[in-house]
N, C-alpha and C positions, 0 to 999 in steps of 0.2 A: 235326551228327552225322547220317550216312547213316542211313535206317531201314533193319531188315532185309528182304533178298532174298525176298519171297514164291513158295514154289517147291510141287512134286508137288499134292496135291491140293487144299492150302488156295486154292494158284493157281488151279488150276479154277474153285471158288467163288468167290472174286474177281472172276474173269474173268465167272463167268455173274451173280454180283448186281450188277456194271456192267452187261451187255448187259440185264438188268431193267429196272433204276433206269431205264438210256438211252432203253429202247423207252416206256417210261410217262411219263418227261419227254419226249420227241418227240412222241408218237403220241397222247398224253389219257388216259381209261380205258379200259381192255383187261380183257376177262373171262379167268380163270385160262385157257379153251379157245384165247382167241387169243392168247394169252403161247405156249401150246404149240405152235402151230401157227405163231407166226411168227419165234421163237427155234428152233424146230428141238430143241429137248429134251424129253426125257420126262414124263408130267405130273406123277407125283411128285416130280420133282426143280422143277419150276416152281413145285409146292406146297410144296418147302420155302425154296425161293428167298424169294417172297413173305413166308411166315413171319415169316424173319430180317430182312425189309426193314420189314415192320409191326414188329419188335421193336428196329428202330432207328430207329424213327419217321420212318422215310422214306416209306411205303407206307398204305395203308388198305382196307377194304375195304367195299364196299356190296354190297347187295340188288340184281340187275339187274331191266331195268321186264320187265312181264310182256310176252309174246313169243304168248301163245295156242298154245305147243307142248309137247307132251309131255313127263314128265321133268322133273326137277330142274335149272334151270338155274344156268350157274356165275357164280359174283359177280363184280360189276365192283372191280378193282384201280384203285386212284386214288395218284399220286404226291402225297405231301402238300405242298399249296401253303401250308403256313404254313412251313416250313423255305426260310428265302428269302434274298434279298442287296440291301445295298445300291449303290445305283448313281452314279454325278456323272458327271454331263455340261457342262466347262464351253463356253463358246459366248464372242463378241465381247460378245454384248448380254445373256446371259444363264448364270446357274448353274443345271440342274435336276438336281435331288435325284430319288432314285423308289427304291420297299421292290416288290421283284419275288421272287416266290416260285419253288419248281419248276414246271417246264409251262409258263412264261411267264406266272402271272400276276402282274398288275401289282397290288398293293394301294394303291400313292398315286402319286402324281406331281406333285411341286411345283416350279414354276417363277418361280425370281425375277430378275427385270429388272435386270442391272445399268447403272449409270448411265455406268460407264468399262469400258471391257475388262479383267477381272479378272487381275490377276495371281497364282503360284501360292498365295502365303500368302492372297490375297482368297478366291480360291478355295475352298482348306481352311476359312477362317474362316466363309466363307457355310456351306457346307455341313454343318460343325459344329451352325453354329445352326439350322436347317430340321430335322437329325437329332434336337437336342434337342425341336424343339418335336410331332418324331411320335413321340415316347417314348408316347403311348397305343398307336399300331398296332405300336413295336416289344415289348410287352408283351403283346399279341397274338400275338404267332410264337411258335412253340414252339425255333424258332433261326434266327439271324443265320450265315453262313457264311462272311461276307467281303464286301469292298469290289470292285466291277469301275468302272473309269472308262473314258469315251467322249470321244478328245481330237481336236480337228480338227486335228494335224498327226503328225510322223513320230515313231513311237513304238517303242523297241527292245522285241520280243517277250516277249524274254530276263527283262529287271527291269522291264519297264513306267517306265524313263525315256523323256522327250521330248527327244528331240535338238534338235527344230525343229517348231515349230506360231505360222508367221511374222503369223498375223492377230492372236493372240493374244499376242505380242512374248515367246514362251518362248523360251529355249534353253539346251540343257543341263541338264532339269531332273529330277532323280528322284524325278517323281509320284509314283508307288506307293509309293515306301521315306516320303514325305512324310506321306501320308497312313495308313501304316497306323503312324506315329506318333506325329502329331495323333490318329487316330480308334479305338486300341489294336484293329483287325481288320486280318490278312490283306489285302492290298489288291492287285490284279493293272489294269496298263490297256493299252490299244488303240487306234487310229486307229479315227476313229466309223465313217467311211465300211467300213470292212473288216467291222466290228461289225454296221454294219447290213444288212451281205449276208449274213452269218450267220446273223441273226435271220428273213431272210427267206426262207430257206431252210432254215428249221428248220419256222416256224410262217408262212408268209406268200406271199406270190408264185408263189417259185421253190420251194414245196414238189415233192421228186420232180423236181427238173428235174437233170440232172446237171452242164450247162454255160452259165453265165447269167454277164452282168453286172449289176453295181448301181452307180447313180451318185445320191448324197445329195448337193442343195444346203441349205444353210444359212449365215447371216449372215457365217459363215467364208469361204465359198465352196463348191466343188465336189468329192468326194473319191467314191472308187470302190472297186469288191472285184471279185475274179473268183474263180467256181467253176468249175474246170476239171475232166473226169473224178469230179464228185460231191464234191471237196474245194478249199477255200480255196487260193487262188496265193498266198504268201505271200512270196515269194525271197529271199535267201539271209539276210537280216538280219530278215528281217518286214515291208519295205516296198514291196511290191508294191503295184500300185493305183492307183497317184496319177494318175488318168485325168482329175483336171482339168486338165494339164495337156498336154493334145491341143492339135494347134492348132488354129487351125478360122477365122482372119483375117490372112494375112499384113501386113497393115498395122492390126493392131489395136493395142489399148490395151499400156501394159509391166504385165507382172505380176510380183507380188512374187517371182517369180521368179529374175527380170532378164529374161527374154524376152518378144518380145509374142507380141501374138493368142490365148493361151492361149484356152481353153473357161472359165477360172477366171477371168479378167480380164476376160472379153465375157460371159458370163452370169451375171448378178447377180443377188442378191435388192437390193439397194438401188436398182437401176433400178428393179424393177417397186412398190418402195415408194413410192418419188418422184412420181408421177404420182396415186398413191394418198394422197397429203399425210399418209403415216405415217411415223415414223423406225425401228418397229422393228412385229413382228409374226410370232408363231408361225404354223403352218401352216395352221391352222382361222382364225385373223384372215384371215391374207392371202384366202384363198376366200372368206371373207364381204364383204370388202369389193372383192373383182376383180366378185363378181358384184353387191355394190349398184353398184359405181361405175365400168363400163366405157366409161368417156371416149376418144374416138380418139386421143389420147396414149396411153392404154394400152393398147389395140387393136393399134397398132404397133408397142412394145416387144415386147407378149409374141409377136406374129409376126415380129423383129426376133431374138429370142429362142430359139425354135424353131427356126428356121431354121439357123441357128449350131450349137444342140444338133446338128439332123441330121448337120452334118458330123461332127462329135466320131463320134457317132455309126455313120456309114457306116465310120468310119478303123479304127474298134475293133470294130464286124463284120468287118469283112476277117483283122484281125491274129486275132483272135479266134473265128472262127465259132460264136458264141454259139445257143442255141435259144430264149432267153428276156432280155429287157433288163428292167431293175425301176429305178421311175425313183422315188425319196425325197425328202423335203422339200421345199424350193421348185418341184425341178424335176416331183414329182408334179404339183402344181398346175395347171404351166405344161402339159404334158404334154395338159391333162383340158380346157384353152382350144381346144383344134383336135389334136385325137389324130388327125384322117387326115391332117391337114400335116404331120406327122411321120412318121408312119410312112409316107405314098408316098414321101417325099424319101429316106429310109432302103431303102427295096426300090428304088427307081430309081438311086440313086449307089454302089452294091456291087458288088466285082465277080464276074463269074458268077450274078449272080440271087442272092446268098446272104442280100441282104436282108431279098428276098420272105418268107421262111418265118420270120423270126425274130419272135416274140410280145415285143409293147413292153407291159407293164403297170405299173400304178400299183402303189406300196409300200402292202399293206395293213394294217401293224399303224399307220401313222397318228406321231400325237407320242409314242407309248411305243413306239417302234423303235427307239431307240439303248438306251434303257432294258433292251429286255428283252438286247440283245447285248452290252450290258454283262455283265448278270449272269451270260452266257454263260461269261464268263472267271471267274467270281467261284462259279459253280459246278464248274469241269471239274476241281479235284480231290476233289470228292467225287461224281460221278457216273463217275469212273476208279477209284474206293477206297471205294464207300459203308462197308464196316466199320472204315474205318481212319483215317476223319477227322474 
């Protein structure tokens, strides 16, 4: 059943206790004077805004710190981070679970190892069980919102099925209608890599940048977002992005693709593992042990490595004219081994110099970056409708 058409004035309020809710889930705490001043509304109307959002237990209010200026100052407005979402992230080698609040904050993040590449029913079944066992923090929240998942392959917008997420041997699967089955919440999912350009340009990197790319490696491979004009490229189905799929070797490796030389078949996380005598390892592993254990086997790789990125790279500034590139996961890492090999080979192989000027930074929300972009999706109808969900 359609809900009713929100119209005349109730729409107004609507419209402004989303662009609230919006500004204090983006921006952190904001005093009732900078609500007024950066919403463009008048203060009474910000103060009843506020109100009704405290009175849906969306919003709160504090004491702001003393300032040593004259006058009564106005209270800092806080979006309530116990009204939160859960998140799944599955991976090749791993399921991680995570209870992500408004604002981005992350309350857990559990990560369990799997021993085979999970399929969807493992999948669910993991994540069941990890959910039951934070039945303390979710007893803690004042509300659960819904399920967001972070999937490494092709994800329709529309229902959050996986068409195709080839490392993970899915196809055809309707994630989201699965899990909000299994787990009786609301469940919405996404391609991780699009997620985490979102996330990082909410709360991260590309905050304030209008046109950036992101490209996330993980056990999966290689996966990308692009913000163009200040919003997501998403094309016509939702699958925009697949920028591991540049080429960057004509006589490389075949990727699951079916073609070679991909960016996604030459730069690996299980190269740079191999030399490192690990089989699997999160993001924080891998640095800990690049930096005890930098053997000239892996000296080579990760310059073997980089170098390859760069073309990817140069191909997608050109097509692209990016002002900002945000590099996630594995390839944060690799990135952080010789950040000027990278970026001169990137400002030297563009063309018209448009390399020069574009900022290569690391992804800094770290291993809760797919986490909180999950929840992104597992939020956006009720920071579009806070009274009405």
């Amino acid at each position: 059943m359609t809900a009713p058409q929100v119209v005349g004035a109730d729409a107004v309020i609507h419209s402004n206790l989303s662009r609230v809710l919006g500004m204090l889930h983006r921006d952190g705490p904001l005093s009732r004077a900078q609500l007024t001043r950066q919403s463009g509304l008048n203060r009474s109307t910000v103060g009843a805004l506020v109100s009704e959002l405290s009175g849906l237990g969306l919003a709160y209010e504090t004491e702001p710190p003393a300032v040593g200026r004259a006058g009564r100052p106005s209270p800092l407005v806080h979006v309530n981070e116990k009204v939160a979402a859960l998140t799944i992230n599955p991976d090749v080698d791993a399921v991680t679970v995570g209870l992500v609040g408004l604002g981005g904050r992350v309350h857990r993040r559990i990560r369990y190892e799997a021993a085979t590449r999970p399929s969807v029913k493992e999948t669910v079944n993991i994540s069941r069980a990890i959910i039951d066992g934070m039945q303390g923090e979710l007893d803690g929240m004042d509300r659960i919102v819904g399920i967001g998942a972070a999937v490494p392959g092709l994800v329709r917008s529309s229902d959050g099925s996986v068409l195709l997420a080839p490392h993970l041997e899915w196809s055809d699967e309707p994630f989201a209608l699965v899990l909000e089955d299994a787990l009786g919440l609301p469940a919405r999912a996404g391609n991780d890599a699009t997620l985490g350009c979102l996330a990082e340009s909410i709360y991260g990197a590309a905050v304030g940048v209008s046109d950036a790319l992101y490209l996330n490696g993980s056990a999966s491979g290689i996966g990308g977002g692009v913000i163009s004009g200040g919003r997501p490229l998403r094309g016509a189905a939702g699958f925009a992005g697949e920028l591991g799929h540049t080429l960057v070797k004509s006589d490389g490796g075949t990727c699951h693709c079916g073609r070679s030389g991909c960016l996604d078949a030459e730069v690996r996380l299980e190269r740079l593992l191999e030399p490192l005598g690990l089989k699997s390892a999160d993001q924080e592993e891998l640095e800990q042990a690049m930096a005890e254990r930098p053997t000239p086997e892996l000296l080579r790789e990760i310059q073997r490595q980089i170098d390859l990125l760069a073309v990817a790279l140069t191909n997608l500034v050109n097509i692209f004219n990016p002002d900002m590139i945000v590099l996630g996961g594995f390839l944060g890492a690799l990135y952080s081994q010789d950040p000027d090999r990278l970026a001169s080979a990137v400002a030297a192989g563009t063309i018209g110099g448009l390399g020069a000027g574009v900022r290569i930074r690391r992804a800094v929300l770290g291993s809760e970056l797919l986490l909180v972009g999950a929840a992104e999706l597992a939020f956006a109808a009720l920071l579009a409708n806070p009274a009405g969900t």
